[in-house]
C-alpha positions as a Markdown table, in Angstrom:
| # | Residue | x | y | z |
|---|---|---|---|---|
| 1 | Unk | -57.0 | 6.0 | -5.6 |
| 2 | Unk | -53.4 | 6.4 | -4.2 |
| 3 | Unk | -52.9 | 10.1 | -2.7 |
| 4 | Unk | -50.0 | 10.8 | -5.2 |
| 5 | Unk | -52.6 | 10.1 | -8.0 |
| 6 | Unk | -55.4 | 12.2 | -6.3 |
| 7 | Unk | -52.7 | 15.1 | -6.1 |
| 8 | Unk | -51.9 | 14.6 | -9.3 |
| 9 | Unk | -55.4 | 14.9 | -10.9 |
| 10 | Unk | -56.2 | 17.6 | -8.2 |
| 11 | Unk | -53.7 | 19.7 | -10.2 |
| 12 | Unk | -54.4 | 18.8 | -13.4 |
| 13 | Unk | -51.3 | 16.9 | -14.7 |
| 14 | Unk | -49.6 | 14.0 | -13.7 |
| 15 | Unk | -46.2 | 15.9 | -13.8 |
| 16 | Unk | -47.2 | 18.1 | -10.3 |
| 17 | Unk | -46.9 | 15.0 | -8.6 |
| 18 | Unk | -43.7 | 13.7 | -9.7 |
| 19 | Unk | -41.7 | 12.6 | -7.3 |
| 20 | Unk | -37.8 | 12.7 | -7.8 |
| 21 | Unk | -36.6 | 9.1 | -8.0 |
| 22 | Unk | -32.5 | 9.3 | -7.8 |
| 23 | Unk | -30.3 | 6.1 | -8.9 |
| 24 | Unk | -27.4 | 6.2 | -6.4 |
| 25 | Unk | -24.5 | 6.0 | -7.8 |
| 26 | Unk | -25.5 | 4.7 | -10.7 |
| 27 | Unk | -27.6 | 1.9 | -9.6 |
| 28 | Unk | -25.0 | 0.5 | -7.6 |
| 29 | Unk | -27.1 | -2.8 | -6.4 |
| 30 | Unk | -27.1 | -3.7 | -10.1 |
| 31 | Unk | -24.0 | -2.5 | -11.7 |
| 32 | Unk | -20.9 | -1.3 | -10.6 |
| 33 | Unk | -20.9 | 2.3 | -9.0 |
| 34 | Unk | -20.1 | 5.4 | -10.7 |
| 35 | Unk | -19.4 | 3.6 | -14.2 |
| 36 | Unk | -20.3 | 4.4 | -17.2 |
| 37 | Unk | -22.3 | 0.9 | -17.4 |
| 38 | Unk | -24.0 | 1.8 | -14.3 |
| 39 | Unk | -25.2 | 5.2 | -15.5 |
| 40 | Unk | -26.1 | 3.5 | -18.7 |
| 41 | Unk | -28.4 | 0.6 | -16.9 |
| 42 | Unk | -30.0 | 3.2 | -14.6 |
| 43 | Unk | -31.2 | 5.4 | -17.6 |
| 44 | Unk | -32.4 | 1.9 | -19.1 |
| 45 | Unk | -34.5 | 1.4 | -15.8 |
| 46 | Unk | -36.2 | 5.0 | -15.9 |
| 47 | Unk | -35.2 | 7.6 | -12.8 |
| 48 | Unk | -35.6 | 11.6 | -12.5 |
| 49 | Unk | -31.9 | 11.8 | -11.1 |
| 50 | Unk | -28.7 | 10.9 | -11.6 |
| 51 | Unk | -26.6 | 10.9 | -8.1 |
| 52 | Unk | -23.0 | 10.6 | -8.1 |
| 53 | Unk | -19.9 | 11.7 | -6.9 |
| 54 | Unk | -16.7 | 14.1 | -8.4 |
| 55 | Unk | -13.7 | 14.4 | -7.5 |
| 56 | Unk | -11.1 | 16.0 | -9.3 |
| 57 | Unk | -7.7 | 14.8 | -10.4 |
| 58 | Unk | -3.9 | 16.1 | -10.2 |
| 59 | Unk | -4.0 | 17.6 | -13.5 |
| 60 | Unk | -7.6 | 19.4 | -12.6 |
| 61 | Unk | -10.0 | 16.7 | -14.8 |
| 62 | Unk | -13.0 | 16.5 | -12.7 |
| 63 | Unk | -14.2 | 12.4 | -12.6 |
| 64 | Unk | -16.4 | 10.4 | -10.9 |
| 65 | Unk | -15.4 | 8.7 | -7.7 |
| 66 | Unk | -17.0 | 7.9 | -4.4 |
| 67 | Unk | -13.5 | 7.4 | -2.4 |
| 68 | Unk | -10.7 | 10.7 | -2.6 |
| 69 | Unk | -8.8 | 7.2 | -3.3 |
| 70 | Unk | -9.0 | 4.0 | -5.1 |
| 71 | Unk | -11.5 | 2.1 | -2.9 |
| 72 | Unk | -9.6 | -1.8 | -2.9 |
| 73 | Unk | -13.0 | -3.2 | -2.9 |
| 74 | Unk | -13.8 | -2.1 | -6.2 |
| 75 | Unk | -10.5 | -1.5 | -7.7 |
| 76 | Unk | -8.2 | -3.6 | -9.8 |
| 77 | Unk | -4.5 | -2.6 | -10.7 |
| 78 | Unk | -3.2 | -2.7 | -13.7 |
| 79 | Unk | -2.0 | -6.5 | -13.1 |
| 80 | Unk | -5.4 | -7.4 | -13.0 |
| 81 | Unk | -5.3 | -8.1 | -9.3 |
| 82 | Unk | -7.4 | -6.0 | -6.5 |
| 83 | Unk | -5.5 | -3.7 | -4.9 |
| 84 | Unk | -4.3 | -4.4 | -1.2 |
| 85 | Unk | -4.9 | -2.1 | 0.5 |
| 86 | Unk | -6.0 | 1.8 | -0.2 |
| 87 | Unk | -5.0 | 3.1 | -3.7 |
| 88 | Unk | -3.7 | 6.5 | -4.8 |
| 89 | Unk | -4.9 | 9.3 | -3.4 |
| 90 | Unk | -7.2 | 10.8 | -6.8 |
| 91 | Unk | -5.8 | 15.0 | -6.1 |
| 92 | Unk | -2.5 | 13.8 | -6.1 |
| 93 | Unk | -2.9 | 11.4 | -9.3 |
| 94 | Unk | -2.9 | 12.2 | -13.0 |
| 95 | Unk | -6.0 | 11.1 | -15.0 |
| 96 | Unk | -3.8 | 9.2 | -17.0 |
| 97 | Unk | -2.4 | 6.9 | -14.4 |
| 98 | Unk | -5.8 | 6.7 | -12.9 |
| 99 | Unk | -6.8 | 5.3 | -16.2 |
| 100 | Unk | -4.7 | 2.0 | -15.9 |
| 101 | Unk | -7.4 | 0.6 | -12.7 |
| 102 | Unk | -10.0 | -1.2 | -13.5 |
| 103 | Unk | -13.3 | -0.4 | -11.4 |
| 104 | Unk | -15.7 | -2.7 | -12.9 |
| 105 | Unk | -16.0 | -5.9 | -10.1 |
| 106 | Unk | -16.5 | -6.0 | -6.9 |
| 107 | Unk | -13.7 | -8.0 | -4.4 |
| 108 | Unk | -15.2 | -11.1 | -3.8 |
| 109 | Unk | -14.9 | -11.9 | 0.0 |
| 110 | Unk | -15.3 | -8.6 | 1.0 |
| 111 | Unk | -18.1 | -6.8 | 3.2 |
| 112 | Unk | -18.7 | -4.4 | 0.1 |
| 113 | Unk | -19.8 | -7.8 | -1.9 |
| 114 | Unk | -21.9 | -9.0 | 0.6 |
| 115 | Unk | -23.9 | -5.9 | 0.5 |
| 116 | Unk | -24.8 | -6.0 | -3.8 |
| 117 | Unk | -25.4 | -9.9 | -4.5 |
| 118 | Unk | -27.6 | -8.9 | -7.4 |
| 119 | Unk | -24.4 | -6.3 | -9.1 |
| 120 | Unk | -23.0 | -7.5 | -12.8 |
| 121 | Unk | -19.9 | -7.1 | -13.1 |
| 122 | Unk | -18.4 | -4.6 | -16.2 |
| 123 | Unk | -14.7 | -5.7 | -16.4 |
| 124 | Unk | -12.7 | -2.9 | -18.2 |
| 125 | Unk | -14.6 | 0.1 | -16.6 |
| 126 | Unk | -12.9 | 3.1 | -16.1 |
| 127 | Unk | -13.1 | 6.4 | -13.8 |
| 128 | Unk | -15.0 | 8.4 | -16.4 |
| 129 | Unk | -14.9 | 12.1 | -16.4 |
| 130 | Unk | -18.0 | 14.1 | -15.4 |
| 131 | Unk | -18.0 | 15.0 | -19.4 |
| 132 | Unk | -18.4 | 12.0 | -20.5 |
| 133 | Unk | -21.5 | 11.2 | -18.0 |
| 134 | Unk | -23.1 | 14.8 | -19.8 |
| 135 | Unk | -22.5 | 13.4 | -23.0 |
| 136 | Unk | -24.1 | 9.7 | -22.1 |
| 137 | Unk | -27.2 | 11.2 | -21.1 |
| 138 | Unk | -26.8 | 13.1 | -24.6 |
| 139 | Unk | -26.8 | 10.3 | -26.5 |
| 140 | Unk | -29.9 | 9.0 | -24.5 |
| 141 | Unk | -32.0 | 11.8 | -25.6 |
| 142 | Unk | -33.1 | 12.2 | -22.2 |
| 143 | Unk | -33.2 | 16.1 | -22.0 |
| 144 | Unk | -35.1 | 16.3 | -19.1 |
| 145 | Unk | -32.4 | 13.8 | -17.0 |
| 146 | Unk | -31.6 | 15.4 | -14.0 |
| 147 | Unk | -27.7 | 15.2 | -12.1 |
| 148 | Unk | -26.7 | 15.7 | -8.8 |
| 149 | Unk | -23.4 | 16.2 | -8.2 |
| 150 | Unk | -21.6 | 15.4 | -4.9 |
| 151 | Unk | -18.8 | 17.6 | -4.2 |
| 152 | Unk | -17.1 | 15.1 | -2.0 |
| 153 | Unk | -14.4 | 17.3 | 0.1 |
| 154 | Unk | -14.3 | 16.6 | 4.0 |
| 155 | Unk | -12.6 | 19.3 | 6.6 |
| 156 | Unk | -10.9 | 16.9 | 8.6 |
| 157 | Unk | -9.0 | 15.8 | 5.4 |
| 158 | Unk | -8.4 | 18.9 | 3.8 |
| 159 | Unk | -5.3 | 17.9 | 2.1 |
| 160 | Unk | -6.9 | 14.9 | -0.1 |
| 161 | Unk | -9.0 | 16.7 | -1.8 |
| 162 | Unk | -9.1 | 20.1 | -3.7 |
| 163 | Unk | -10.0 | 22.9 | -1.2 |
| 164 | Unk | -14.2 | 23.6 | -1.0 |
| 165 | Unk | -14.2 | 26.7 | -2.8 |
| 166 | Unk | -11.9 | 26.4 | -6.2 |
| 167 | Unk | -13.2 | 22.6 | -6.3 |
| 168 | Unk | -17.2 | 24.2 | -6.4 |
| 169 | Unk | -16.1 | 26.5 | -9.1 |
| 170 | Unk | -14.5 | 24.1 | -11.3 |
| 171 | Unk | -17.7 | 22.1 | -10.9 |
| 172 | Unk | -19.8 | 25.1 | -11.5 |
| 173 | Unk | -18.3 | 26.2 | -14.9 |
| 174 | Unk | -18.3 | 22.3 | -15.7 |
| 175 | Unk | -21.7 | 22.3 | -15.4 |
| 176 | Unk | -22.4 | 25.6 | -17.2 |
| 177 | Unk | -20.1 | 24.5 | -19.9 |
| 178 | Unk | -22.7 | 21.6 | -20.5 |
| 179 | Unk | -25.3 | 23.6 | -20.4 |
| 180 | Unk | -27.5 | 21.2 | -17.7 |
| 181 | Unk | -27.0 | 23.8 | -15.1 |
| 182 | Unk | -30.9 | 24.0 | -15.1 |
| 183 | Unk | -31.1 | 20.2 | -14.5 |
| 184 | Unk | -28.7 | 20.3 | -12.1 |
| 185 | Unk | -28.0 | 19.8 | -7.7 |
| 186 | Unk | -24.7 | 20.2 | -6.1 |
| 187 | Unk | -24.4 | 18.3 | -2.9 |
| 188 | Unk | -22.2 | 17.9 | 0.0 |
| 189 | Unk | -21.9 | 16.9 | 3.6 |
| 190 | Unk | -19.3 | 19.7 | 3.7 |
| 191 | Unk | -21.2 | 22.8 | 3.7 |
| 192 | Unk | -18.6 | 25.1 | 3.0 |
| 193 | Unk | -18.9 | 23.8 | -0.7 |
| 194 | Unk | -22.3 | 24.8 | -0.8 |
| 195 | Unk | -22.1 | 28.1 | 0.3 |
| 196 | Unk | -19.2 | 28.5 | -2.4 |
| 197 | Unk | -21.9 | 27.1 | -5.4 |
| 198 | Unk | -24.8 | 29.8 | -3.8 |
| 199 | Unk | -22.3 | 32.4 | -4.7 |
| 200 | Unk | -21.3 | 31.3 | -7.5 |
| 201 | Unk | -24.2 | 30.5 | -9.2 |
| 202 | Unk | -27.6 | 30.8 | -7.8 |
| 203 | Unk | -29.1 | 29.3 | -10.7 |
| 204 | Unk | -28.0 | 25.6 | -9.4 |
| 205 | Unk | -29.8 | 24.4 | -6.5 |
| 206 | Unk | -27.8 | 23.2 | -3.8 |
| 207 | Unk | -28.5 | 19.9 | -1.6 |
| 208 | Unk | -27.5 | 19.8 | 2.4 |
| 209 | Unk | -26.2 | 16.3 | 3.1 |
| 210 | Unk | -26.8 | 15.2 | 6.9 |
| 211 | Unk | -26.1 | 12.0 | 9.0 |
| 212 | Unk | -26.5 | 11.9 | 13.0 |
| 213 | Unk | -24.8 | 8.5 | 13.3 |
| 214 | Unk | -22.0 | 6.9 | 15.5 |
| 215 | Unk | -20.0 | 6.7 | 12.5 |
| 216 | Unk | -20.4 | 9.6 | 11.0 |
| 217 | Unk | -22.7 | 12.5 | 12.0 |
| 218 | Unk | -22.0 | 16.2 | 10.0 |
| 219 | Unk | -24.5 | 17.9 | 12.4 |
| 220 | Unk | -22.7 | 17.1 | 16.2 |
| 221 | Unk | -26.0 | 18.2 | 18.1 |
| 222 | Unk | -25.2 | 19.1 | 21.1 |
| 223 | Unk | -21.2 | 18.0 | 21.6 |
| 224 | Unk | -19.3 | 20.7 | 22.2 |
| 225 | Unk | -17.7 | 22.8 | 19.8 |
| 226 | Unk | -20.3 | 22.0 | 17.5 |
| 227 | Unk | -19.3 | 21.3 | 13.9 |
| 228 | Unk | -17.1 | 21.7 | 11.5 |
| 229 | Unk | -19.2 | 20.4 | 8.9 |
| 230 | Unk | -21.8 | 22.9 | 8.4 |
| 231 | Unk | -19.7 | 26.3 | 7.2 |
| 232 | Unk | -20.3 | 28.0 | 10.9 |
| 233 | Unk | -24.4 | 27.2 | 11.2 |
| 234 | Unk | -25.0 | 25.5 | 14.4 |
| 235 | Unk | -27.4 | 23.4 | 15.6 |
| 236 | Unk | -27.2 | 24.7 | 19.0 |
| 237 | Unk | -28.2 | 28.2 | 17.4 |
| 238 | Unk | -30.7 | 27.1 | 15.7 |
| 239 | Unk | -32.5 | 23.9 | 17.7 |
| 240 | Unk | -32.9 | 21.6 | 14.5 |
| 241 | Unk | -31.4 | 20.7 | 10.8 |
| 242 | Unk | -34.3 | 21.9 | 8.7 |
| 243 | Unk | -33.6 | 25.3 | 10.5 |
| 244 | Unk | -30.1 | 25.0 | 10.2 |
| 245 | Unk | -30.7 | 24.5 | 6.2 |
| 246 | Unk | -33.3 | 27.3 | 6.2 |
| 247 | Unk | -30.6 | 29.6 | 7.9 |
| 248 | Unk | -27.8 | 28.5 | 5.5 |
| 249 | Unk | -29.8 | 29.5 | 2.6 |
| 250 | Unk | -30.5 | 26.0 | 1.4 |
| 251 | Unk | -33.9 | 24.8 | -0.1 |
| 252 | Unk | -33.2 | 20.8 | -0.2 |
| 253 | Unk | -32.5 | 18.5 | 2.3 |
| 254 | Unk | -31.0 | 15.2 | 1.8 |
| 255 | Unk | -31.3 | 13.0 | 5.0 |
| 256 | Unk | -30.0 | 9.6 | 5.6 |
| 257 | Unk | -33.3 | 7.7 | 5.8 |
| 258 | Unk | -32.1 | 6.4 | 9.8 |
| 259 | Unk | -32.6 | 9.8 | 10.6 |
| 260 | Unk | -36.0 | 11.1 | 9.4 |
| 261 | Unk | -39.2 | 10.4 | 10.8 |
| 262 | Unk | -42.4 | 12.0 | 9.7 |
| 263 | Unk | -42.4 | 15.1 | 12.0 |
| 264 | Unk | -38.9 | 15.8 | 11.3 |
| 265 | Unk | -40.1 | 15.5 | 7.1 |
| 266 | Unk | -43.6 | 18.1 | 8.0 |
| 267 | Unk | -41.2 | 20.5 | 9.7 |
| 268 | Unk | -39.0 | 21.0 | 6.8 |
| 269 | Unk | -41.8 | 21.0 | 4.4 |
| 270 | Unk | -43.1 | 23.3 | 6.2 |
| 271 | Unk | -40.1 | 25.5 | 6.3 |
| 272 | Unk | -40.3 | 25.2 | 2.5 |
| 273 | Unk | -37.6 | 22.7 | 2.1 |
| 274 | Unk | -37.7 | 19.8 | -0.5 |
| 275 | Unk | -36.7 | 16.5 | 1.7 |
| 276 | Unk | -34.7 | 13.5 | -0.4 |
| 277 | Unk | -34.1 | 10.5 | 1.8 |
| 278 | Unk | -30.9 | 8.6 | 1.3 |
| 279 | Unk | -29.9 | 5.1 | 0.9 |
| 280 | Unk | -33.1 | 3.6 | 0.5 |
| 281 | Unk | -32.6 | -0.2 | -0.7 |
| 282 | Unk | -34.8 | -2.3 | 1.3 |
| 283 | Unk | -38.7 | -2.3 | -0.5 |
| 284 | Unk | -40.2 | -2.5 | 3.2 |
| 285 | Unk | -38.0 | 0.2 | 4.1 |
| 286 | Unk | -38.4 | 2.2 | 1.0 |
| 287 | Unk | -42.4 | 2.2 | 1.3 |
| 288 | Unk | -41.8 | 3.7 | 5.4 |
| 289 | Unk | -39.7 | 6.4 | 3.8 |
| 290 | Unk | -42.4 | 7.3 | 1.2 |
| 291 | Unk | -45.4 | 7.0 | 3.9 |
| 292 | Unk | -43.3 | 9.6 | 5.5 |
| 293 | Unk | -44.1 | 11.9 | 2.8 |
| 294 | Unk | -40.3 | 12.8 | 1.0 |
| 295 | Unk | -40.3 | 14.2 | -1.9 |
| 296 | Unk | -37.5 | 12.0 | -3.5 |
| 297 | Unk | -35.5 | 8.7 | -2.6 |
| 298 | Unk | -32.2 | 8.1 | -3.5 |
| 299 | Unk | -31.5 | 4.6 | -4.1 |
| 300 | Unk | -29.2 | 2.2 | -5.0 |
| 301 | Unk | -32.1 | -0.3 | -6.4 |
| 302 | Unk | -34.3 | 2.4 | -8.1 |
| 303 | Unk | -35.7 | -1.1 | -9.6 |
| 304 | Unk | -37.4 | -0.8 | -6.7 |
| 305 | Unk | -38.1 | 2.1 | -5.2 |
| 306 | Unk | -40.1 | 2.0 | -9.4 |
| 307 | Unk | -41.9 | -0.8 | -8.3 |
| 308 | Unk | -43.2 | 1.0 | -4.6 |
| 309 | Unk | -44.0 | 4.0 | -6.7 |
| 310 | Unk | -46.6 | 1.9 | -9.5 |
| 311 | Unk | -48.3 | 0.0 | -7.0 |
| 312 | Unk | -49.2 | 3.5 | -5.4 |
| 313 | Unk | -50.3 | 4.6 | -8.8 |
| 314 | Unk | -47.3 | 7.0 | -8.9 |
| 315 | Unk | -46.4 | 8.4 | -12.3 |
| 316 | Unk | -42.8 | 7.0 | -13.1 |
| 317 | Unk | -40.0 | 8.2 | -15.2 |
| 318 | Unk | -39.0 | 6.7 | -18.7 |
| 319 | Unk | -36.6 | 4.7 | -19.6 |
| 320 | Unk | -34.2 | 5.4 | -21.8 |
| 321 | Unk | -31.7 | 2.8 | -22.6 |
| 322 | Unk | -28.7 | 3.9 | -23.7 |
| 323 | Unk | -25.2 | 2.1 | -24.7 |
| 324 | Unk | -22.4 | 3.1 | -22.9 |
């Protein structure tokens, strides 16, 4: 008997052990990211959560996008062609005009191509508005569907964006106003945002995004100054992230998998923090990350992460396919 199906019966119901499978993006191995397909295929394959990103536009519509501008890899003017080279900034860009690119193919050629050899194209895909995701998962009759939100904003850019604290408010009534506010995570590697949602509305959890890598790292242990990231919480203060998320008032932790181990996973358990584990593609990979003891994965091939989870005897979320 697996030990997620022990736990499971140990409690009584299958539904104390479920785990919080999150389709990234969509499923963006499968479909293309942040798309209205994509959110439609994902809810056909059966996940807890749906991850993805906002951002808001000029004229204050709040959309779905990884990039604060058209990403060329993904993006197609309206000539039909990809674009060559970064595309308009989405804050300083009415929804309208951002309406006339297609993001529904990947550029052949390119590194981002390479990555997703298994993604179907969707020609004719849109930036959708975070409405129109609510009312997608509607039309599912998935009411137990889960979203988490990424309020992407970034202090080193702070002109590219809508500031931290109006953009989390916007996103807060946006939610309310769909009434999913109970089904609902706002995340960011910007913790400023955060704070701004706890104040807000304490009814919406919040998610602390971290990366300690060359390329990026939010958290700057032990460089001087510390970081800007984190909305004043050190980790020199503090002497680890789960403790830094303890003492920013946060109760979920969303690690990139790179940088958890399973001591790093107890201590925030311990601390009472829920621990998701981010972007987990590779099956081998996927079933370390789980034998860590995480409570979630987020995923861009939640395919898979589904198949990890029934050959540990894991209970697994429906399906429920949906046309976009």
């Amino acid at each position: 008997m697996s030990r997620w199906l022990a736990l499971a019966l140990l409690c009584g119901t299958l539904q104390a052990a479920a785990f919080d499978l999150q389709g990234h993006r969509g499923a963006r191995g499968l479909a293309p990211e942040n798309t209205l397909p994509g959110f439609a295929l994902t809810l056909g394959i059966g996940v807890t959560t749906l991850e993805t990103d906002i951002a808001v536009s000029r004229d204050g519509v709040l959309l779905i996008s990884h990039d604060p501008a058209l990403n060329p890899d993904i993006t197609r003017g309206p000539d039909g062609q990809f674009l060559n080279g970064r595309g308009p900034v989405i804050w300083h860009t009415d929804f309208a005009e951002l309406q006339r690119y297609d993001v529904g193919r990947l550029k052949p050629g390119t590194r981002y191509a390479a990555m997703y050899p298994e993604q179907k194209p969707h020609d004719g895909a849109r930036l959708p508005k975070l409405e129109e995701l609510f009312a997608l998962v509607k039309k599912s009759g998935n009411a137990q569907m889960r979203f988490a939100l990424e309020i992407k904003v970034r202090p080193d850019a702070p002109d590219e964006t809508m500031a931290p604290e109006p953009f989390a408010k916007a996103l807060v009534e946006a939610v309310r106003a769909a009434g999913v506010a109970p089904r609902t995570t706002i995340l960011s590697f910007d913790w400023r945002a955060l704070q701004a949602v706890q104040k807000l509305a304490p009814e919406i959890g919040t998610v602390y995004l971290t990366i300690q890598q060359r390329n990026f790292d939010n958290i700057r242990a032990g460089q001087p100054g510390g970081s800007a990231w984190t909305a004043g919480v050190q980790h020199a203060d503090h002497g680890s992230v789960p403790k830094m998320i303890q003492a920013a008032g946060g109760r979920i932790w969303s690690s990139f998998h790179g940088d958890l181990d399973a001591a790093k996973v107890k201590e925030a358990q311990g601390l009472g923090l829920t621990v998701l584990a981010w972007t987990v593609n590779d099956p081998a990979r996927i079933a370390q990350v789980m034998d860590m003891g995480v409570d979630g994965i987020v995923s861009d091939r939640p395919d898979l992460v589904r198949a990890e989870m029934q050959r540990r005897g894991m209970p697994l979320p429906k399906p429920t396919p949906v046309l976009p």
